[in-house]
C-alpha positions as CSV (number, residue, x, y, z in Angstrom):
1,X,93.5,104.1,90.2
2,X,93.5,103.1,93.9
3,X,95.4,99.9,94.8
4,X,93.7,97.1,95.9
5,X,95.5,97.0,98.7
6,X,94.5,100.2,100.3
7,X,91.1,98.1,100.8
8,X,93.0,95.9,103.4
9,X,92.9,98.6,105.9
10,X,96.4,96.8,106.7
11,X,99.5,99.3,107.4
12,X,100.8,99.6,103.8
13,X,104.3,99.2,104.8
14,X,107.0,101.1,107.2
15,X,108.5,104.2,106.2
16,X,111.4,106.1,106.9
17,X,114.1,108.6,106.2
18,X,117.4,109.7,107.3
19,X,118.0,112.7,109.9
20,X,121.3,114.0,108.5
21,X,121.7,117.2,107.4
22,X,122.6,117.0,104.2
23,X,119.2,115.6,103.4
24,X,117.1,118.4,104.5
25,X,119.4,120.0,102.3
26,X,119.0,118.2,99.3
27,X,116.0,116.4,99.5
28,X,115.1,112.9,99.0
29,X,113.0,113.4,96.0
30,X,116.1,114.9,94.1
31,X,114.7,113.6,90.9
32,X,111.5,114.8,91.5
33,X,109.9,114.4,88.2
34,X,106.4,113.9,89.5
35,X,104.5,115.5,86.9
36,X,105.1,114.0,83.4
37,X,106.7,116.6,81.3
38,X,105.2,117.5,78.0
39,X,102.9,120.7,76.3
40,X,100.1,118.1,77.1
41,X,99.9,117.9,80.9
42,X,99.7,121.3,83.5
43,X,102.6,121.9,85.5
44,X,103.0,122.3,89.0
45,X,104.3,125.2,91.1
46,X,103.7,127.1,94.7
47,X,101.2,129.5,95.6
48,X,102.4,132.7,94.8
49,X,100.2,135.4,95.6
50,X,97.2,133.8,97.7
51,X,94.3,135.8,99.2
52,X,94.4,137.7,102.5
53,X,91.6,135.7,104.0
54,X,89.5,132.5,102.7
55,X,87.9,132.7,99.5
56,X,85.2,130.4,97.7
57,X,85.2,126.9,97.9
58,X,86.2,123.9,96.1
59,X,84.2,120.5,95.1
60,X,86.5,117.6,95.3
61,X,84.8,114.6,93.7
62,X,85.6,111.0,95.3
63,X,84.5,107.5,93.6
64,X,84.9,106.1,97.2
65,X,83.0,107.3,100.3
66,X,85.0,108.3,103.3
67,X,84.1,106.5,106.6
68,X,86.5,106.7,109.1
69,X,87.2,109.9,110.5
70,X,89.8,108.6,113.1
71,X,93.1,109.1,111.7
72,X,94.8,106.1,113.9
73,X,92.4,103.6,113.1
74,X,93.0,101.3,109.9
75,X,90.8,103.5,106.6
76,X,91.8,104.0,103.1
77,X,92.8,106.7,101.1
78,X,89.9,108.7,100.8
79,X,89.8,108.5,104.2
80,X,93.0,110.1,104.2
81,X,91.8,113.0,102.4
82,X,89.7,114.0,105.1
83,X,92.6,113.7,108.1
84,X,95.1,115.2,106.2
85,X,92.4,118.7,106.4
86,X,91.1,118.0,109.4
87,X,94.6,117.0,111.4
88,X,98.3,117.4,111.7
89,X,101.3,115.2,112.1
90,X,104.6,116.4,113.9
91,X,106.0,116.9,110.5
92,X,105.0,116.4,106.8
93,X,107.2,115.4,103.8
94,X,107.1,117.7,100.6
95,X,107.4,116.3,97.3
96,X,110.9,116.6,97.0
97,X,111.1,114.7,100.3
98,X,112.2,117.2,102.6
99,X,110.9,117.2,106.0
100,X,109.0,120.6,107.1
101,X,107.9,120.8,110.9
102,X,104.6,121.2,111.5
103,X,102.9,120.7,115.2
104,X,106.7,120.5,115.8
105,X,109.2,123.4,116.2
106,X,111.6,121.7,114.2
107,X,112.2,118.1,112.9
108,X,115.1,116.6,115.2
109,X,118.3,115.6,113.5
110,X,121.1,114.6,115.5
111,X,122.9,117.8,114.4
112,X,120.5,119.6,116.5
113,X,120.1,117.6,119.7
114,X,116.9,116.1,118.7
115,X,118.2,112.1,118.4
116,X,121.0,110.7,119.9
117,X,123.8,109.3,117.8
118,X,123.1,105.7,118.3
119,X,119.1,106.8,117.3
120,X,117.4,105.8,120.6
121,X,116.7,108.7,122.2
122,X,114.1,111.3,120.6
123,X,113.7,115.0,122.1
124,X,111.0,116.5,120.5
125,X,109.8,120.5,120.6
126,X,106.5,121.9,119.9
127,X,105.0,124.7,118.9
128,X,102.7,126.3,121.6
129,X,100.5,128.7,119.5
130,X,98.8,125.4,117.9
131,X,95.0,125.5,119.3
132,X,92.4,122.3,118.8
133,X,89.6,122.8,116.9
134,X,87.3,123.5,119.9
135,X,90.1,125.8,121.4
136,X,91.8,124.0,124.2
137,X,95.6,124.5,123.1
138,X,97.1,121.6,122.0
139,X,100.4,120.4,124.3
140,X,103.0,117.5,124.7
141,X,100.4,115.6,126.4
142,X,98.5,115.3,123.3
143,X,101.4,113.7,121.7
144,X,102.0,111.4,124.6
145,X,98.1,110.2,124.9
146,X,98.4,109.6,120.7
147,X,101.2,106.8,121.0
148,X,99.9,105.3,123.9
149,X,96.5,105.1,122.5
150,X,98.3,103.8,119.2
151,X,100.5,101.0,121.3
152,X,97.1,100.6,123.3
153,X,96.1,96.6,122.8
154,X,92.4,96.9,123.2
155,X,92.4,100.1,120.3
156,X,92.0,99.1,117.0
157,X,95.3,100.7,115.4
158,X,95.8,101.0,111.8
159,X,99.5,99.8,113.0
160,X,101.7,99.7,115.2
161,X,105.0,99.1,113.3
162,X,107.5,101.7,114.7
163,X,105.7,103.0,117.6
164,X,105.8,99.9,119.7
165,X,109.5,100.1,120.3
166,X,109.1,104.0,122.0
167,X,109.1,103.7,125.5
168,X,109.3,105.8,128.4
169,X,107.8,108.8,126.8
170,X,107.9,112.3,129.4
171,X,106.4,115.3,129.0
172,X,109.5,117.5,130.1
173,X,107.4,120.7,129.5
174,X,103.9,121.9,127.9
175,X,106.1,122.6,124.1
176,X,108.5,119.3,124.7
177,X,108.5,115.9,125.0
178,X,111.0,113.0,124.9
179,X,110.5,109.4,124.8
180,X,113.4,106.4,124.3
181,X,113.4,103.5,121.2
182,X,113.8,100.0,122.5
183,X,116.1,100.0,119.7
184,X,117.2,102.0,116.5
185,X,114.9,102.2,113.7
186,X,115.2,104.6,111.4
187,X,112.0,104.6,109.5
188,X,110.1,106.1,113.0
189,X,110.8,109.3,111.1
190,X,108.7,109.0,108.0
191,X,106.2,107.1,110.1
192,X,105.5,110.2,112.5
193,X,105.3,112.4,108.9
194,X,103.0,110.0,106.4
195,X,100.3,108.9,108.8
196,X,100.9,109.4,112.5
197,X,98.4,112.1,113.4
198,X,97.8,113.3,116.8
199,X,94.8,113.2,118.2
200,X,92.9,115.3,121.4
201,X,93.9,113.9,124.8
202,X,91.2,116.1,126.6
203,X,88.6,114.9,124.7
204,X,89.4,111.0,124.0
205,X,90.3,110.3,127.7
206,X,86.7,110.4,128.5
207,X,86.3,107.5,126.2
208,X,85.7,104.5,127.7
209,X,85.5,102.4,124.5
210,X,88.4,104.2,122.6
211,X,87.1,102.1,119.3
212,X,83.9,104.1,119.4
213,X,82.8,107.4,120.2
214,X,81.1,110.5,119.2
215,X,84.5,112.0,118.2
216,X,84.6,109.3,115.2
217,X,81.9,111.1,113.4
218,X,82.4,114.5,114.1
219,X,86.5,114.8,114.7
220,X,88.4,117.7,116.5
221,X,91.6,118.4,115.0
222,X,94.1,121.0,115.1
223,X,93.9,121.2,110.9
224,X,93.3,124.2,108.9
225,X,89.9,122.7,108.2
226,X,87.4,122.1,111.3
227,X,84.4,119.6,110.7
228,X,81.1,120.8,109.1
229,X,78.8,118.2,108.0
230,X,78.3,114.6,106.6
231,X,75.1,114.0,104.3
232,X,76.4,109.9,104.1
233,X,76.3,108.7,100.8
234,X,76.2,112.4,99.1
235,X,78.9,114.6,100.8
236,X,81.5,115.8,103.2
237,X,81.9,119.7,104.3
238,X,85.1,120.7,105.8
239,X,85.0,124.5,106.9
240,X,88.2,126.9,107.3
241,X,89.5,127.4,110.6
242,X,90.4,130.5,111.8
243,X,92.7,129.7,114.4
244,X,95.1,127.6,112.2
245,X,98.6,127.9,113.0
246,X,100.3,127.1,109.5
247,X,100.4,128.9,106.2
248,X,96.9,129.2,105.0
249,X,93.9,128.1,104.6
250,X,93.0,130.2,101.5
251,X,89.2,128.7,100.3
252,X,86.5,129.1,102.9
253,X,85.3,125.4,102.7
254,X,86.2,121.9,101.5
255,X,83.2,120.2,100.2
256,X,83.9,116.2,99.3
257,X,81.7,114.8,96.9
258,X,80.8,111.5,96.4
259,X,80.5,110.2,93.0
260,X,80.8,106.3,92.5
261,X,80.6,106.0,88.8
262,X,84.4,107.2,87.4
263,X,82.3,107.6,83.8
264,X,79.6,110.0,86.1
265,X,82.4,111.9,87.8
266,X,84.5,113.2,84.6
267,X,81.4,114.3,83.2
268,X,80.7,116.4,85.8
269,X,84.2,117.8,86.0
270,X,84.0,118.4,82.0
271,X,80.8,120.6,82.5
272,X,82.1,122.4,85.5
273,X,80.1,120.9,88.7
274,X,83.4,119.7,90.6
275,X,86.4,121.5,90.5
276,X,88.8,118.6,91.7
277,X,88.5,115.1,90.3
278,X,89.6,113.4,94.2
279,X,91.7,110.8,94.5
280,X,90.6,108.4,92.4
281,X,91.2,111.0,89.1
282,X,90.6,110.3,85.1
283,X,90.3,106.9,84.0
284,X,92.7,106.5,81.4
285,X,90.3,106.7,77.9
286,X,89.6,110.0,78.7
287,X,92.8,111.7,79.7
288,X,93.4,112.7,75.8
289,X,90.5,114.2,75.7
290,X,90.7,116.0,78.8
291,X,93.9,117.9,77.8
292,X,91.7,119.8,75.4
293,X,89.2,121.1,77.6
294,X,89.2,124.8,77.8
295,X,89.6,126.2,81.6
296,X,90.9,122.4,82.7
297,X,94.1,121.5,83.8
298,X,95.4,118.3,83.3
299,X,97.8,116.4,86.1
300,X,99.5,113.3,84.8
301,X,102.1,112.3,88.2
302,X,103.9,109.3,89.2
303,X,102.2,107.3,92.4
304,X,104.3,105.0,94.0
305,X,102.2,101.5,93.5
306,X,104.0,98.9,91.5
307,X,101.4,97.4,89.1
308,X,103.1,93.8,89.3
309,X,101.8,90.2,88.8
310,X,102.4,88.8,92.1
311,X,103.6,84.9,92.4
312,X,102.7,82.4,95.0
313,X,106.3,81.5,95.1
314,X,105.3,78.2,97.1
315,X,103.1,77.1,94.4
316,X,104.6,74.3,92.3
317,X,106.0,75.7,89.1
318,X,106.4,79.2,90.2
319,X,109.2,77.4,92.9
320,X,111.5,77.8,89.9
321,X,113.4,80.6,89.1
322,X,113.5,79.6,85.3
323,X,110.0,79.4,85.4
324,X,109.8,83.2,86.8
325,X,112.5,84.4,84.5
326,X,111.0,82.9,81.5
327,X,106.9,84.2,82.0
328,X,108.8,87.3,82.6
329,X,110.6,87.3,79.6
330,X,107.4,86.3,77.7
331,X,105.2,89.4,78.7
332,X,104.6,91.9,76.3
333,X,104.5,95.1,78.0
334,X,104.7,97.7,76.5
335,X,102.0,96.7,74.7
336,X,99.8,95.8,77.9
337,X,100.8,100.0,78.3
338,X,99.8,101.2,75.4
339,X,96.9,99.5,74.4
340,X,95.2,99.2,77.3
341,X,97.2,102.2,79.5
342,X,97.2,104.6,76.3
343,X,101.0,104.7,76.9
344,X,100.4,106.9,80.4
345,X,102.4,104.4,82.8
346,X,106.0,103.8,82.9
347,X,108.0,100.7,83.2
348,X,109.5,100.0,86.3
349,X,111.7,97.1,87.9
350,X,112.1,97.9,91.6
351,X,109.4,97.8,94.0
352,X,110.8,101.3,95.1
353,X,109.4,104.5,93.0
354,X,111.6,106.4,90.3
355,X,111.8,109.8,92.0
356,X,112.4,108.5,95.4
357,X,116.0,109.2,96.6
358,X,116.3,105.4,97.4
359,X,116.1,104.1,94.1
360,X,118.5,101.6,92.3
361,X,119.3,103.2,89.0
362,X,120.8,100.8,86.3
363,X,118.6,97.3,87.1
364,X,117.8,94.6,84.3
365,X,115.9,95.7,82.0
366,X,112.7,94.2,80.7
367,X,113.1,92.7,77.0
368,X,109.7,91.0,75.4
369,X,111.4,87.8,74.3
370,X,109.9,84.8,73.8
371,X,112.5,83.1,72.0
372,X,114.6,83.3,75.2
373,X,111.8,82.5,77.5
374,X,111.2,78.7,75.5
375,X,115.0,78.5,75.3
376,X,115.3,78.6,78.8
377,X,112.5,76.2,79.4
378,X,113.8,73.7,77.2
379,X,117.7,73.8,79.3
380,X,115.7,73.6,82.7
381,X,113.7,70.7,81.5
382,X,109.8,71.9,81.0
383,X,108.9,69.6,78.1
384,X,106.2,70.9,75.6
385,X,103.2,67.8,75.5
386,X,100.7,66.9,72.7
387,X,98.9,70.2,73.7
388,X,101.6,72.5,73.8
389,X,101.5,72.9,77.5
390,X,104.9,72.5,79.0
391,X,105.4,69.6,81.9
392,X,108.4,69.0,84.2
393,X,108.2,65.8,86.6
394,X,104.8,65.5,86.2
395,X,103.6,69.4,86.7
396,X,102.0,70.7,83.9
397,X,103.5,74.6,83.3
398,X,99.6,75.8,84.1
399,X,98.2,78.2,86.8
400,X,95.4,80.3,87.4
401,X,95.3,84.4,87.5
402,X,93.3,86.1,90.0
403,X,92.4,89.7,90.1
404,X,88.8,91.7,90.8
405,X,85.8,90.9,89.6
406,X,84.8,93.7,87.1
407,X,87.8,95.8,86.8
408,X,87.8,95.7,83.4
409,X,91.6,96.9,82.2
410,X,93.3,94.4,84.6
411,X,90.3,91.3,83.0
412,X,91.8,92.4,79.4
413,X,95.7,92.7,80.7
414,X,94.8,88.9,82.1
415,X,93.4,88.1,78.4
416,X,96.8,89.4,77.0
417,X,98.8,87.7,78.8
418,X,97.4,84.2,78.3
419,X,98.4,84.8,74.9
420,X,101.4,85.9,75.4
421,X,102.3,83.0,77.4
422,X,100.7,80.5,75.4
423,X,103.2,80.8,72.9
424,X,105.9,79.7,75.6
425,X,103.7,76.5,76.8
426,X,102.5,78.2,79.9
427,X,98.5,77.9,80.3
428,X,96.9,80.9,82.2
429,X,93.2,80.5,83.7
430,X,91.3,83.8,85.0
431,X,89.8,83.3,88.3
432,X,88.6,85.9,89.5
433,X,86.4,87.4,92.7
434,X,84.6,90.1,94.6
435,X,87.1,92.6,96.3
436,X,85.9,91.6,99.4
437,X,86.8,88.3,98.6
438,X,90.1,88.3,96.8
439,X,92.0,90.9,99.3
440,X,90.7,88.7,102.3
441,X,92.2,85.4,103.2
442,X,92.7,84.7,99.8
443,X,94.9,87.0,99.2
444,X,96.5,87.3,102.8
445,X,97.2,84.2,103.5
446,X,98.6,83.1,100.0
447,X,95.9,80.6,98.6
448,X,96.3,82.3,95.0
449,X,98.4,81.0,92.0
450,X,98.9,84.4,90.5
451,X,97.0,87.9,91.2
452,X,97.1,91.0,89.4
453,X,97.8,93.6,92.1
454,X,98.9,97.2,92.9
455,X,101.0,97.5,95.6
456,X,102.7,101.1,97.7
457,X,105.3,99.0,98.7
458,X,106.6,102.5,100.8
459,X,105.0,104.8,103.2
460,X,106.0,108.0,103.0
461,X,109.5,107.8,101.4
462,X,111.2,105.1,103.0
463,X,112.5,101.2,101.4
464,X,112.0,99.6,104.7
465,X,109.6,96.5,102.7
466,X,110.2,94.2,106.0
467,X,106.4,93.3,106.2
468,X,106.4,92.8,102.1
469,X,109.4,90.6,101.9
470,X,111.0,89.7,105.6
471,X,110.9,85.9,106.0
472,X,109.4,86.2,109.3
473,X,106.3,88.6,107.4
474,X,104.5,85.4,105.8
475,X,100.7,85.3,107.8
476,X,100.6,82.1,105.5
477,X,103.0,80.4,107.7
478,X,102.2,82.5,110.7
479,X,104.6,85.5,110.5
480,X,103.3,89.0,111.1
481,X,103.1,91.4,107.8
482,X,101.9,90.8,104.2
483,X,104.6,89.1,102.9
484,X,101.7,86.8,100.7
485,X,104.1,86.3,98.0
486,X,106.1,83.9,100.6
487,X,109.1,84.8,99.7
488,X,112.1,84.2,101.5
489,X,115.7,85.0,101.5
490,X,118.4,85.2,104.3
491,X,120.4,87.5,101.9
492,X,117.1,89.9,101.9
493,X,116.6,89.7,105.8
494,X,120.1,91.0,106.5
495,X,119.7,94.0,104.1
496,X,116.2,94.7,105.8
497,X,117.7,94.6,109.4
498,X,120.7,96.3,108.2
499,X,119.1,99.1,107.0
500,X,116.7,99.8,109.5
501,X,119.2,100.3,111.9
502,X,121.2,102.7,109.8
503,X,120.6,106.9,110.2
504,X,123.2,107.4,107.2
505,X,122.0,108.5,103.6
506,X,124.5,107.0,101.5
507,X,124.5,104.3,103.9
508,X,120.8,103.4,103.5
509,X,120.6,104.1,100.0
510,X,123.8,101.9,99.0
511,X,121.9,99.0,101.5
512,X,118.2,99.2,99.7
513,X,120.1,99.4,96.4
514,X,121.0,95.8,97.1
515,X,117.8,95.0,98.5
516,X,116.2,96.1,94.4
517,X,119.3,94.7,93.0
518,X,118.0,91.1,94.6
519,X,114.7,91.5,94.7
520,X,115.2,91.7,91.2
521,X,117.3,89.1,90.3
522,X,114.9,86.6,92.2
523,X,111.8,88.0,90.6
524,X,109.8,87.9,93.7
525,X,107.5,90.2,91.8
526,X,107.1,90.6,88.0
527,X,106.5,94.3,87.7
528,X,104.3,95.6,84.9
529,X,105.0,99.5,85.8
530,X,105.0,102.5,88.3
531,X,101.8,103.6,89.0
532,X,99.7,106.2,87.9
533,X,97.2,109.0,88.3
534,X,95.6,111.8,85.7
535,X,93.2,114.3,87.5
536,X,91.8,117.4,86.7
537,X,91.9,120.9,88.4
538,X,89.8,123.5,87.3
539,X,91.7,126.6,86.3
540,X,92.5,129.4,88.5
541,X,92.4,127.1,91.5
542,X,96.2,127.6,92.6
543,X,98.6,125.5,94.8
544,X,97.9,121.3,93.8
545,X,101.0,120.1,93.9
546,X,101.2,116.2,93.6
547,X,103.4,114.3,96.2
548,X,105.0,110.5,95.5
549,X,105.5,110.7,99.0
550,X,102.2,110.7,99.8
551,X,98.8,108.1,99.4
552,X,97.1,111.3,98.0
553,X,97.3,114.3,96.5
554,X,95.0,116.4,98.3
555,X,97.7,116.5,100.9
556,X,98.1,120.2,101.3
557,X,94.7,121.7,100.2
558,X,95.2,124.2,103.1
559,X,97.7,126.0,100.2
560,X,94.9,126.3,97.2
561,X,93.0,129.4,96.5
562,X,91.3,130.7,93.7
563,X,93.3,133.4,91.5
């Protein structure tokens, strides 16, 4: 169930959370109902009693193949299933969004010295018993060499949103470094936890292309899995390291198996040959079945994509509100959930996930009513014709759909909704295309009418959506960001800047509150529902533990063992 638009190899969005106290108290995630509750459907919980040493291995399948082993250049998420082994961030964000140091000594707060009240300066320490793969310890220059490599113009960055405003960065001793923000942004937090990894200065200043290098296919980290081997188009192997300085790792070895056909991989799971269905999980008609099999376990969890039909809002008869309310008003979806979802998804009407601590409780609700859709057409003037197609001013109420080629549940959603919008005088054409075709400059620079898209509007944890709905975000009209919806909104822009610059909890929340509250009331996105993911664990392999703050759920595999 991967989103299209982790294909783009685009940064997904910023990210970000507050550095009060009270927070790393609490927790973001405070309703962190991840796992979907029922006798169905395993439940999660913490390793408890793991081995003394490694033990065993696991078999992770993947439908995708991992490619990019640099963790700062632009990949997708099975990609991330190899860095998250292989390397460390400064800190990491747990599922109930708490921050938990990691190559640091402890995340910085302004409680504790680490930020300055007004945000722009950062004091960071590190732990100095952290040792690369290879064995050269790991120190603040490390750190220092990964955001200027990041902020360097001629590397290819997967982005540079948040660390372009550090400057000034010193290395004040081997375990601490400090470095100032050209201004206050608040997000830089989740951005150094979701997907900021550091990266060995002693072996990539050599580099004289930093783009390419032997490094990219065998990578040095400082994770609690060291590189093995790469049989391309079969298999990763990801071996323990000994030397790791965090809490495990319990199996011996990490083997990634690539298995294209979804169909292909369950089997295999269901007769015992992987022992992790990967990232891409258990299509939907098989889940049901799945929750019978003896010595499975069965994860059902919340992702934080918005399946959503996204409008062109500079295409003709989408410019109206009316028009938006009314095709909004005339989808039937629970139905699209149950009959083609088996009733696994869960409506949604924000573009921010359910469990996240940002999240507007109490927005419109959806109502399937097509009596109020043609009502409202009729006050705002779309006149039904000879055909039953509506027309206003000479615009026929018709559009096309586009979605990819061959993904077969979205192709019969998009054959359910051109009946359910027939019957308010809207006409719906399918046009669809190639991945490779549709996420390009199709989709990027807004020639669609409508698309059929999954979006992780968030990184990490934070609201910050500046590059999805900032005015200044269109590429179609030469703005920076992914904004290809085109909308615009000088009410939206304040909120964005607002809440970027605010360190506050209740502050930020009551700001991106408003943000869903209009984002909503505009319709700048139709949502269909939160995202999804089933996948299977074998039983007796302890410690998965999905996280919506993360693109993947093989985040901490450094805590499973086998009972």
């Amino acid at each position: 169930m991967a989103d299209d638009t982790g294909k783009l190899g685009a940064p997904a969005l910023h990210l970000g959370i507050p550095n009060r106290r009270q927070f790393f108290q609490l927790g973001a995630g405070a309703a962190a109902g991840w796992t979907l509750s029922g006798n169905a459907f395993a439940q999660t919980e913490r390793p408890t009693n793991p081995p003394d040493k490694p033990r065993g291995q696991v078999i992770a399948a993947l439908s995708q193949e991992p490619t990019v082993f640099h963790p700062l250049m632009p990949g997708i998420e099975v990609d991330q299933g190899i860095w998250w082994q292989v390397f460390s961030p400064l800190w990491f964000i747990e599922p109930d969004g708490k921050f938990v140091p990691d190559l640091a000594r402890e995340v910085p707060t302004i409680e504790n010295g680490g930020l300055s009240a007004d945000g722009l300066t950062w004091k960071i320490k590190l732990r100095s018993d952290v040792k690369w793969h290879d064995g050269t310890p790991f120190t603040a220059e490390d750190v220092k060499f990964s955001i200027e490599l990041i902020n360097n113009p001629a590397f290819r960055a997967r982005s540079r949103v948040g660390h372009s405003l550090v400057k000034d960065i010193t290395v004040v001793a081997p375990d601490e470094i400090h470095w100032r923000m050209e201004a206050p942004y608040s997000p830089y937090m989740s951005i150094l936890a979701s997907f900021t990894f550091i990266v060995p200065k002693h072996i990539l200043e050599k580099v004289s292309d930093p783009n390419a290098s032997p490094f990219h296919n065998a990578p040095v980290g400082t994770g609690p899995f060291r590189w093995g081997e790469r049989v391309p188009g079969d298999h990763i192997q990801l071996n323990a390291h000994a030397g790791y300085h965090g809490k495990g790792p319990y199996v011996e070895r990490v083997v990634f198996k690539y298995i294209p056909d979804l169909t292909v991989l369950y089997t295999q799971f269901r007769t015992g040959q992987v022992d992790y269905t990967g990232l891409q999980g258990i299509l939907p008609n098989f889940v049901q079945e799945a929750k019978t099999l003896k010595g499975r376990k069965i994860f059902v969890s919340s992702t934080s994509s918005v399946e959503h039909i996204a409008p062109n809002l500079d295409f003709g008869p989408f410019t109206d509100r009316a028009v938006r309310e009314a095709l909004y008003l005339g989808i039937n979806k629970q139905a699209i959930i149950d009959a083609l979802y088996y009733g696994l998804p869960t409506q949604t009407e924000s573009f921010v996930p359910q469990q996240a601590w940002s999240f507007q409780q109490g927005l419109p609700q959806h109502k399937y009513d097509p009596a109020k859709a043609n009502a409202l057409l009729d006050a705002a003037g779309w006149v039904r014709g000879s055909s039953g197609i509506r027309e206003k001013g000479g615009v026929k109420l018709e559009f096309a759909n586009s979605t990819t080629a061959g993904s077969a549940v979205r192709e019969q959603c998009q054959q359910l909704l051109i009946q359910d919008w027939r019957a308010i005088g809207a006409a719906m054409r399918v046009n669809n295309m190639p991945a490779a075709v549709i996420w390009g400059d199709f989709w990027q620079q807004s020639k669609f009418n409508s698309v059929i898209v999954g979006v992780n509007f968030m990184l990490g944890s934070d609201p910050d959506v500046t590059p999805r709905f900032g005015s200044g975000a269109i590429p179609a009209k030469g703005g920076r960001g992914y904004n290809t919806y085109q909308y615009q909104s000088a009410e939206a822009d304040r909120l964005l800047a607002q809440g970027a610059k605010q360190f506050d909890l209740a502050q930020r929340k009551a700001t991106y509150g408003e943000l869903q509250k209009l984002i909503r009331n505009d319709l700048a996105i139709l949502p269909l529902f939160q995202g999804f993911i089933a996948e299977g664990v074998k039983e007796g392999l302890q410690g998965f533990r999905p996280n919506i703050n993360m693109s993947i759920n093989s985040w901490n595999m450094r805590e499973w063992y086998w009972a």
